[in-house]
C-alpha positions in Angstrom: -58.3 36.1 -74.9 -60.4 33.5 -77.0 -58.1 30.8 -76.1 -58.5 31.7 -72.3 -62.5 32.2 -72.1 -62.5 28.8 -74.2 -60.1 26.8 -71.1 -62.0 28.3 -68.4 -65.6 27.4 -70.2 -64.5 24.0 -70.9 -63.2 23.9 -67.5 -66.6 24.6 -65.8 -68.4 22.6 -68.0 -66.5 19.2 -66.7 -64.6 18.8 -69.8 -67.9 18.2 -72.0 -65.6 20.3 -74.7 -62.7 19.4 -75.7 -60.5 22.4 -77.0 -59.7 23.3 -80.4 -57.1 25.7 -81.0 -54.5 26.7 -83.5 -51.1 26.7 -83.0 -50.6 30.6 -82.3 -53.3 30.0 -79.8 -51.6 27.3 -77.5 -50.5 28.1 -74.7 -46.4 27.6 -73.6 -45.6 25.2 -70.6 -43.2 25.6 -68.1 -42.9 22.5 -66.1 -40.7 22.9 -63.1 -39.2 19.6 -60.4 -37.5 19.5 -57.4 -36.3 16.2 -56.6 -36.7 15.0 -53.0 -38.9 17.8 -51.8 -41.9 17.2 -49.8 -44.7 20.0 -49.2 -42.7 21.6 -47.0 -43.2 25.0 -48.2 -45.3 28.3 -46.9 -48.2 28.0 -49.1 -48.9 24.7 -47.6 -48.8 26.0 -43.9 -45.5 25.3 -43.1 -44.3 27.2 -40.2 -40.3 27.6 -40.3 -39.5 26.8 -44.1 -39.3 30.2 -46.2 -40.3 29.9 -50.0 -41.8 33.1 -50.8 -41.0 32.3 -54.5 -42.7 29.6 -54.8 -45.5 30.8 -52.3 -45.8 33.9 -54.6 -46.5 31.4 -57.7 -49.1 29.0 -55.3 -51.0 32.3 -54.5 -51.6 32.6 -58.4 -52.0 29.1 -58.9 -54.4 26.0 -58.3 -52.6 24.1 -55.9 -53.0 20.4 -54.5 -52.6 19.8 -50.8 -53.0 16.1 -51.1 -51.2 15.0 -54.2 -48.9 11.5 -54.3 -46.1 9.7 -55.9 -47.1 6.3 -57.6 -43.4 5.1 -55.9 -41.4 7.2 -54.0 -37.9 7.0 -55.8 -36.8 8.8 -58.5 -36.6 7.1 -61.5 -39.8 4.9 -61.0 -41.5 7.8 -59.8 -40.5 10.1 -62.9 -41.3 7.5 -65.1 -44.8 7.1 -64.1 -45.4 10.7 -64.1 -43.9 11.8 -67.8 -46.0 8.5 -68.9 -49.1 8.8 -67.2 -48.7 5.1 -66.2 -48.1 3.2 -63.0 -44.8 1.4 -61.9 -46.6 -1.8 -62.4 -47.0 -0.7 -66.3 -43.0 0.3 -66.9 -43.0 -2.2 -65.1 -40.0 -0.3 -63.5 -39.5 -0.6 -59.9 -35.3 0.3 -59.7 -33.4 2.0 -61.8 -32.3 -0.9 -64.2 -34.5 -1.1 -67.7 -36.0 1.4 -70.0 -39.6 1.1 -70.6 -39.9 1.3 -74.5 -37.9 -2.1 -74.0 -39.0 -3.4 -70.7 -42.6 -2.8 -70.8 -44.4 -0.8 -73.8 -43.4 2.2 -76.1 -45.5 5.0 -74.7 -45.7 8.3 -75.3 -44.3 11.1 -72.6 -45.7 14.2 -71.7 -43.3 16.4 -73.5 -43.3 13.4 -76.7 -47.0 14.5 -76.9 -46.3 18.3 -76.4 -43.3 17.5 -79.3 -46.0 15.6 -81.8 -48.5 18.7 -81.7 -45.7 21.2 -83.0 -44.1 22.2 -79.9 -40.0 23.2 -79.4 -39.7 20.5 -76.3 -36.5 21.2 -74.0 -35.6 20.0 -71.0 -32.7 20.8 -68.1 -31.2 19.8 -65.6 -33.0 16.5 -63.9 -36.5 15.7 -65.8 -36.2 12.4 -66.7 -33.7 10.3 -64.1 -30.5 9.7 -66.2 -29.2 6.7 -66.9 -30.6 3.5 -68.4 -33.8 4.3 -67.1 -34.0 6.9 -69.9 -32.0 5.1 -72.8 -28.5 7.6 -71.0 -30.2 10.2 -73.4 -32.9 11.3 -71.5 -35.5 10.0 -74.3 -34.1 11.7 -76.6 -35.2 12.3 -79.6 -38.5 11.0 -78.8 -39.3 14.0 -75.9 -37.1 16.2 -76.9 -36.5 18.5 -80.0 -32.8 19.6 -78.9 -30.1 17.3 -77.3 -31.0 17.7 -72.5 -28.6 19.6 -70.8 -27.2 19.1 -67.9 -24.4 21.3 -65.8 -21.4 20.7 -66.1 -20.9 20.7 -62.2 -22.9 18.2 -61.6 -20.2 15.9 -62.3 -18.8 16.7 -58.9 -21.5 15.7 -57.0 -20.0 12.0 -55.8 -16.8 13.5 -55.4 -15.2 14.7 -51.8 -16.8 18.3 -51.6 -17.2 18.6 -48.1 -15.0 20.2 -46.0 -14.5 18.6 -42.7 -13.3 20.3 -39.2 -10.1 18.4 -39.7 -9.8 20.6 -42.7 -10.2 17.9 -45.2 -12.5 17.3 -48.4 -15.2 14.1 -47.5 -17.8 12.9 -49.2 -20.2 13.9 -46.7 -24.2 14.1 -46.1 -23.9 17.7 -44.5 -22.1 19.9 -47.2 -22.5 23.7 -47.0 -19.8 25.2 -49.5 -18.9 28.2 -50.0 -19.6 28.6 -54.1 -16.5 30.3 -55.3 -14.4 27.6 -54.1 -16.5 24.4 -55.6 -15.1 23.4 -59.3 -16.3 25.5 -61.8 -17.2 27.9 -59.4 -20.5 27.3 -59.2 -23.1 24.6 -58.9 -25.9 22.3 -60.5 -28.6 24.3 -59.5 -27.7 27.7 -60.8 -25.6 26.4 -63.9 -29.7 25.1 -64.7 -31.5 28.2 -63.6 -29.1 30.0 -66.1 -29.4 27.8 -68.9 -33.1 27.7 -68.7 -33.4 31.2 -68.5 -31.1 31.4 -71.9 -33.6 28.9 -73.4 -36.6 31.2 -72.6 -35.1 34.2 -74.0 -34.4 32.1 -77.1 -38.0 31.0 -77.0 -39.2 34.3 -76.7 -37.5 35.8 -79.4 -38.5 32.7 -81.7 -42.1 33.2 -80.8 -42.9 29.1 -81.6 -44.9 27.1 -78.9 -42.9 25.6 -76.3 -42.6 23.1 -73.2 -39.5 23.9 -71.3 -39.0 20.8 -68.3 -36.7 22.3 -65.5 -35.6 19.7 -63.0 -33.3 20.7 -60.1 -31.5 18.6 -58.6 -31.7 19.7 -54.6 -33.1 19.2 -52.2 -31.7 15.4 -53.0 -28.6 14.5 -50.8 -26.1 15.4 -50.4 -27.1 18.7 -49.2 -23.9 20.8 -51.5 -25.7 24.0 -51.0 -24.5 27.4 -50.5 -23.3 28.0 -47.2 -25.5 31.2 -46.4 -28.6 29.6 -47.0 -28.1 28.0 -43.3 -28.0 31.0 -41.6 -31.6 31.1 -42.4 -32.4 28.4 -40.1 -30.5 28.9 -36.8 -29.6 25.1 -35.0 -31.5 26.9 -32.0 -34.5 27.2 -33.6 -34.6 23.7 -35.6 -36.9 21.0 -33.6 -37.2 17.2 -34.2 -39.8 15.4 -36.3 -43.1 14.8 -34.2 -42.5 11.1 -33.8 -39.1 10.2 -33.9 -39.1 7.2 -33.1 -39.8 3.9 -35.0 -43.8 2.7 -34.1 -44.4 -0.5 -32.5 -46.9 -1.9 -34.5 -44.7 -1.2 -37.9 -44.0 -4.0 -39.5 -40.8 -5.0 -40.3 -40.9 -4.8 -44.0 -42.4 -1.6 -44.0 -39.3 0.2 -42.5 -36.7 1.7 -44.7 -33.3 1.7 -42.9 -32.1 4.6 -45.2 -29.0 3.4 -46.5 -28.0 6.2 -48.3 -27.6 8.2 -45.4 -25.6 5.4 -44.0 -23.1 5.7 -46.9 -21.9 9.1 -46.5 -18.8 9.4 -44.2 -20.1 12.0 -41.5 -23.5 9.8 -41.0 -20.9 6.3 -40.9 -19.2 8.3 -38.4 -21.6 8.0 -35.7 -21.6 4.6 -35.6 -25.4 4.1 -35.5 -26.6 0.3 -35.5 -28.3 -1.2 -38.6 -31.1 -1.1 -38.8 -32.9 0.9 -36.2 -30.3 2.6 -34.2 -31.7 6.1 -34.0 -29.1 9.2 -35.6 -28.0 11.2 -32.5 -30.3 14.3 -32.0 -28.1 16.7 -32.3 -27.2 15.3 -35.7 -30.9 14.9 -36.4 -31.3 19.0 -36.1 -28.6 19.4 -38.5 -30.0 16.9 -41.1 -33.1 19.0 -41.0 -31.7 22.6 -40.7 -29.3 21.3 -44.5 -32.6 20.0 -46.0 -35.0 23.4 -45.4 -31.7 25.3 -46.4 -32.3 23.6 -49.4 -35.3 24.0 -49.8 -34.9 27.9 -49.5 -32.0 27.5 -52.4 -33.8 25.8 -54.6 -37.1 28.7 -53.9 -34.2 31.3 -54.9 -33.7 29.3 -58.7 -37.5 29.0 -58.9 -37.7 32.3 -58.2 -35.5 33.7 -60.6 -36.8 31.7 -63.5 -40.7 32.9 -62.8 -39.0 36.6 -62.6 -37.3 35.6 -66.1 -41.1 34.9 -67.7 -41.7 38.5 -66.8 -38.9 39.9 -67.8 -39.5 38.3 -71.4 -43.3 39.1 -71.5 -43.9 35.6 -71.6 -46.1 35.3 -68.4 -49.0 35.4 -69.8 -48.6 33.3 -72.4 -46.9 29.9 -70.4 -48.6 27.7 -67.9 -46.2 27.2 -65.0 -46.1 23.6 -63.3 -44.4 22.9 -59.8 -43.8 19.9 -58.6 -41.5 17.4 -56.8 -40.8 13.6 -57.5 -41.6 12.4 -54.2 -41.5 13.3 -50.7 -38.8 12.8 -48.2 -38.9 11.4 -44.4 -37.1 13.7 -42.0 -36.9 11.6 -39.1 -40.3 11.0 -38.5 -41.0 6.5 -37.9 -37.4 6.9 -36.8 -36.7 7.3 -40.7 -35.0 9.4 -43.3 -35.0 9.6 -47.0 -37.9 8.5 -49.1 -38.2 5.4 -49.6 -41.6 4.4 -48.5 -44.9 4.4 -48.6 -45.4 6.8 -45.8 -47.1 10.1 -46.5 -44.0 12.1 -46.0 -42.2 9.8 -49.0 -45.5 10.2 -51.5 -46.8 13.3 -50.7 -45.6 15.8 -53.0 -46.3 19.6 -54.0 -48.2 20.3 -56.7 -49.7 23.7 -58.9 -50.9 24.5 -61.8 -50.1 28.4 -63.0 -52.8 28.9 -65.8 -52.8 32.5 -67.3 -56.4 34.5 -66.9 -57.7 31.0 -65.2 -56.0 31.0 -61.9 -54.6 34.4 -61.9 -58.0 35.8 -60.3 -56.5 34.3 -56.8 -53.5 36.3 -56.6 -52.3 40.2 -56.9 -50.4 42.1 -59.6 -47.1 44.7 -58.8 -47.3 47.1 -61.7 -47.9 44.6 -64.1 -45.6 41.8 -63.1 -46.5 38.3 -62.2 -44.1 37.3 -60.2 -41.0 39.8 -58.9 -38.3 38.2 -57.8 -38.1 38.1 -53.7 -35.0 37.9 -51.7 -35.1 35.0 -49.3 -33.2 36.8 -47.2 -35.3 39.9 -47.1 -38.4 38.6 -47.2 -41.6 41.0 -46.0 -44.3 39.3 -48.3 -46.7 36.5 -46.8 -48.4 34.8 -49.7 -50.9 32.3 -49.4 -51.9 29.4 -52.0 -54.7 30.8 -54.0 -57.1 28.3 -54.6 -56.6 24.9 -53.0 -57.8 20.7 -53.4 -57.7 19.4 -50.5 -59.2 16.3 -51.8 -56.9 13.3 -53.4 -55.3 13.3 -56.6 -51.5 11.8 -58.1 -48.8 12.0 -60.3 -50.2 10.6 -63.0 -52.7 12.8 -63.2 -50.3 15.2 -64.3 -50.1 14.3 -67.7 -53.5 14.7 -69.1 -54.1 17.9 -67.0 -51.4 19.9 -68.3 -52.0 18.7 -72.1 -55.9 19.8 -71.5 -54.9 23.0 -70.1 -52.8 24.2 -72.1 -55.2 23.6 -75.3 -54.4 20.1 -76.3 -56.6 17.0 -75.9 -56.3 14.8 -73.3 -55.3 11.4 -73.5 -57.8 9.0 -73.1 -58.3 6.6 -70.4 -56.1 3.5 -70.9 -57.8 0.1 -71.2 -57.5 -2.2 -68.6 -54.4 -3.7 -70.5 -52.4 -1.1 -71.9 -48.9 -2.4 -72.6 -49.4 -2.2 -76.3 -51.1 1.3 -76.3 -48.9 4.2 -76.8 -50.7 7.1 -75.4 -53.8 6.7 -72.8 -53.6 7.8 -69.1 -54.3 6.0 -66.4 -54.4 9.5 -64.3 -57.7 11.6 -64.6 -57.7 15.1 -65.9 -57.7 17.4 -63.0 -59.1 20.4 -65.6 -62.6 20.3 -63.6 -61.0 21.6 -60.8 -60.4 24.7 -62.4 -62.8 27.9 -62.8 -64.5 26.9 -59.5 -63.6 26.4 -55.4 -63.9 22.4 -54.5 -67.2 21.5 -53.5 -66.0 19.5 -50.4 -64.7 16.4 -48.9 -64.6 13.3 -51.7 -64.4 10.5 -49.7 -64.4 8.4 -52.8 -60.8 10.0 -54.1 -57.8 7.4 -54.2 -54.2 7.9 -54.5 -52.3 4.1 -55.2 -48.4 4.0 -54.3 -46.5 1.2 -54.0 -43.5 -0.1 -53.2 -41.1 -3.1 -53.5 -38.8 -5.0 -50.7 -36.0 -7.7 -51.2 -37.5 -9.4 -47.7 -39.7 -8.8 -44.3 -36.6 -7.6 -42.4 -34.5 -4.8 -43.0 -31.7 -5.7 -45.2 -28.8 -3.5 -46.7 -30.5 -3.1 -49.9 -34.3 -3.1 -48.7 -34.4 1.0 -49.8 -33.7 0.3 -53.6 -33.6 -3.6 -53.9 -32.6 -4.1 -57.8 -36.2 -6.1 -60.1 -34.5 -9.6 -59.4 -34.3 -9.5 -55.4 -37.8 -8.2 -55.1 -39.8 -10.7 -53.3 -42.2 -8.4 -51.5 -44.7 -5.9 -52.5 -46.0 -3.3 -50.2 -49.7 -1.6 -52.2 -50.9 1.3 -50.8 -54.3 3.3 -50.9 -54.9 6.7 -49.4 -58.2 8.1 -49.7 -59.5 11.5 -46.9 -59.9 9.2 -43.9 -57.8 6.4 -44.3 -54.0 4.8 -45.2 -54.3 0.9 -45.8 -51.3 -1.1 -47.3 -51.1 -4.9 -48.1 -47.2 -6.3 -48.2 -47.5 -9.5 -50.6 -45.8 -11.9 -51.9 -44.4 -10.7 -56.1 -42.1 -12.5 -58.5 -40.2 -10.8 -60.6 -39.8 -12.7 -63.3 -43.4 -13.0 -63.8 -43.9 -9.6 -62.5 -47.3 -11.1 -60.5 -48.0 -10.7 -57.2 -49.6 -13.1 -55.2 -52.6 -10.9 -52.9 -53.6 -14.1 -50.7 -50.0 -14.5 -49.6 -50.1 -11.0 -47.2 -46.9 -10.3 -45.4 -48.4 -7.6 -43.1 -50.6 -4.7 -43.4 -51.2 -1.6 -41.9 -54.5 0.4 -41.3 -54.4 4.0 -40.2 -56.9 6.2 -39.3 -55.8 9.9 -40.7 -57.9 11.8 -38.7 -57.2 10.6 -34.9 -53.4 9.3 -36.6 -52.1 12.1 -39.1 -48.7 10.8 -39.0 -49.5 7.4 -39.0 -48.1 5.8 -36.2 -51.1 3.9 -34.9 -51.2 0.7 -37.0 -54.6 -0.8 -36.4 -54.1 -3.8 -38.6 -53.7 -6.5 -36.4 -56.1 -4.7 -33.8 -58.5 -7.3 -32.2 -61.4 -5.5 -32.5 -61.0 -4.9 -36.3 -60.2 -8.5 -37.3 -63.9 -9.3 -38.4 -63.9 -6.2 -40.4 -60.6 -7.6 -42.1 -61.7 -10.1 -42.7 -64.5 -9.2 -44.7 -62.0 -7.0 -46.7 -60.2 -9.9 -47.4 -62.6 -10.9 -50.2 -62.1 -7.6 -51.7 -57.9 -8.3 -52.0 -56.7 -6.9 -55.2 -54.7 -8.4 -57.7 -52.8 -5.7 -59.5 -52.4 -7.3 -62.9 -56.5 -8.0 -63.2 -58.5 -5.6 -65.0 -60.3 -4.4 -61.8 -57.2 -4.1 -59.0 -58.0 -0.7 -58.7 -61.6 -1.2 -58.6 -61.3 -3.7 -55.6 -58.9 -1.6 -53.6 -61.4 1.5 -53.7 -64.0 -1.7 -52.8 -62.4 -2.0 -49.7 -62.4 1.7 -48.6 -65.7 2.3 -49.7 -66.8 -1.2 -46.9 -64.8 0.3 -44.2 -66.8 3.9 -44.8 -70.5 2.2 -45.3 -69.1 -0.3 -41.7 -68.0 3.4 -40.0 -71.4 4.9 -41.2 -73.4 1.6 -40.1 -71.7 2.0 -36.4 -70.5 -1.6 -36.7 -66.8 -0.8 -35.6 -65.3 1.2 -33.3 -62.4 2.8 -35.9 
């Protein structure tokens, strides 16, 4: 109990402590991904979706309405998160270079977690494979025992999808029935089983530990069990709000989702590149497979919460939820991620923190979190304690080390690439032990996001580091969304903020899902203008500085009366 009255003091005191325990006193970590899965879940007020899972673990946890991606695709995104540092520090922007090579060696969450005498595992889809992680998933560095990865997975390219014409195709829509795929199962539960081996090993071992779970759905293609779908009836699916693409988007900022366009049943309709619009019928079906998904992927998380209990380890493990990035469901006339839209960066995120958070949420009988049938679900959980104010991804790394009784890195330096561990996150720890004050108008998220040109193009979704030309930086505070699209060279990895492609400017309140883009509005062209001195340069000291600069004008020029935004 020491260990818990010392977190929650140091908690409420603004981190003025920093904690000091021994290693029988730390706490264990459980940090859970999805990959692709935007906050479309219960306990953030969404209506159809059923996640009573990971609604049950919200309703014992702090959770984050407004958290973001620092790049919404996967292996940028990942990066920046396990590192605490932003794309334009791995300088990793595609999935092409490993940043101990490319940019600096620094330290990972679970390295750090490794370093203080933790057993560090990881399954499943932590880090994104490839070269992106050295094809070892960082390991040895993160990891104390080789990453493991199912077996099925392997299949996950391959023709899966059975067709009406009775054949296997490589398809976006791909309900299955489980006992027919190879292997006779699939990613997602080979994981949940593996990780639930690891924590009975853990348990019986009784050693600190950081256990990384990363599942691989709701990514495409949607190979999910069939009865999952029978959950969401086509009847009762509806289209995105806004369907259709904006007319004051700018070119560059549209991302013609190619990946959809790859699979045979999307090639099939025959939609024109790169705005033709999927059929609506198809549309309902794209969004029925993807909240299926999410309900599978609630099951697994489910199961594995059920597992602490079942070990006696709930008490003893801070439990972290969270997705990569977000993922557009036809809303802009757009699917996939890809963007720097908020339904691309914004992301779930909770922190489970044993005697801290538990206050919020109920007991059954001395169990945490009972497994709940999706498909008999009577429970309605809502999130325990909630931020509504701004916060990111890289914030992520010094708030799970501080909570669970390490220190907190410090602050990076304005030029970092030769530091190994700092953060350029903040510790969210002060948010803990007490209900949000109110509305920070002053809190920033930063995304970003690169483009081979200002028109659409075949590779504009992922454009590899050599073909970038443009830049699109983001800023997203309470009230507002502003982006800059500039000029960048990827050689020098410098991007020119005088040379501004387009911009856009939208007003959340009066616009939640931004499709009013008020950049090249008349009446705001002197305020623009006077932003203009403010434009950031994102490899100067003080980038982030002037970008909150230029929020902070347009609030004082609201407050003064002098526009009409």
């Amino acid at each position: 109990m020491l260990l818990f009255f010392h977190t929650w003091l140091c908690a409420l005191s603004f981190l003025i402590c920093a904690p000091a325990f021994d290693a029988k006193d730390k706490l264990n970590v459980l940090f859970i991904m999805a990959d692709d899965m935007r906050p479309t879940l219960g306990c953030y007020g969404d209506p159809i979706v059923k996640s009573p899972n990971i609604d049950q673990l919200a309703s014992k946890s702090k959770v984050f309405l407004q958290a973001y991606a620092q790049q919404a695709v996967c292996g940028p995104s990942r990066t920046s998160m396990l590192t605490s540092r932003r794309p334009d520090t791995t300088r990793l922007y595609d999935f092409n270079s490993y940043w101990r090579v490319h940019a600096g060696n620094y330290t990972t969450l679970p390295q750090y977690f490794k370093s203080r005498g933790y057993t560090t595992m990881s399954v499943g889809k932590v880090f994104h494979p490839g070269i992106v992680s050295n094809h070892t998933d960082d390991y040895p560095y993160s990891w104390s025992v080789p990453p493991y990865h199912p077996a099925s997975f392997a299949y996950e390219k391959e023709k899966m999808c059975r067709g009406r014409d009775g054949k296997l195709h490589e398809n976006l829509l791909c309900a299955v029935n489980v006992s027919q795929m190879p292997l006779a199962t699939l990613p997602d539960l080979e994981s949940t089983k593996e990780a639930t081996r690891l924590l009975g090993a853990a348990a019986r071992a009784g050693d600190a530990f950081f256990l990384a779970v990363g599942f691989h759905k709701p990514h495409i293609p949607f190979r999910i069990p069939q009865e999952y779908l029978s959950l969401y009836p086509l009847e009762k699916m509806s289209l995105a709000p806004d369907p259709d693409v904006p007319p004051g988007l700018p070119s560059v900022a549209y991302n013609p989702w190619m990946d959809l366009r790859r699979r045979e049943d999307v090639r099939g309709l025959n939609t024109s590149f790169p705005y033709g619009p999927i059929p609506q019928d198809f549309q309902l079906k794209i969004r029925q497979h993807y909240f299926a998904a999410v309900s599978y992927i609630d099951t697994q998380v489910g199961r594995l919460l059920s597992a602490l209990d079942e070990l006696g380890l709930a008490d003893q493990t801070l439990v972290v939820f969270s997705s990569d990035h977000g993922w557009s469901l036809g809303e802009h006339g757009e699917w996939a991620k890809y963007s720097n839209f908020e339904v691309a960066t914004r992301v779930p995120l909770m922190f489970y923190v044993p005697d801290l958070t538990t206050e919020f949420g109920w007991t059954e009988a001395g169990k945490n979190f009972p497994f709940i049938d999706v498909f008999n679900q009577s429970e309605v959980f809502k999130a325990g304690s909630v931020v509504r104010n701004v916060v990111e991804l890289v914030d992520v790394f010094p708030t799970v080390s501080y909570l669970a009784g390490l220190r907190a890195p410090h602050p990076c330096p304005d030029v970092s690439f030769k530091v190994q561990l700092c953060t350029e996150g903040s510790n969210l720890a002060y948010n803990f032990g007490r209900r949000e004050r109110g509305r920070d108008s002053e809190a920033i998220a930063f995304s970003q996001y690169p483009r081979p040109s200002n028109t659409p193009q075949v590779n504009s979704d992922l454009p590899d580091l050599k073909d970038i030309r443009v830049m699109g930086y983001s800023m997203r505070s309470w009230d507002y969304h502003y982006t800059l699209w500039v000029t960048f060279d990827p050689a020098s990895f410098q991007a020119n903020m005088s040379d501004i492609h387009a911009g856009e400017l939208y007003m959340l309140e009066d616009d939640p899902f931004e499709d009013n883009n008020l950049y090249n509005a008349t009446h705001h062209a002197t305020l623009l203008r006077k932003m203009s001195y403010f434009h950031p340069h994102p490899h100067q000291p003080d980038w982030r500085s002037n970008l909150r600069q230029q929020l902070l004008y347009i609030t004082a020029e609201m407050k003064a009366g002098m526009t009409s935004l």
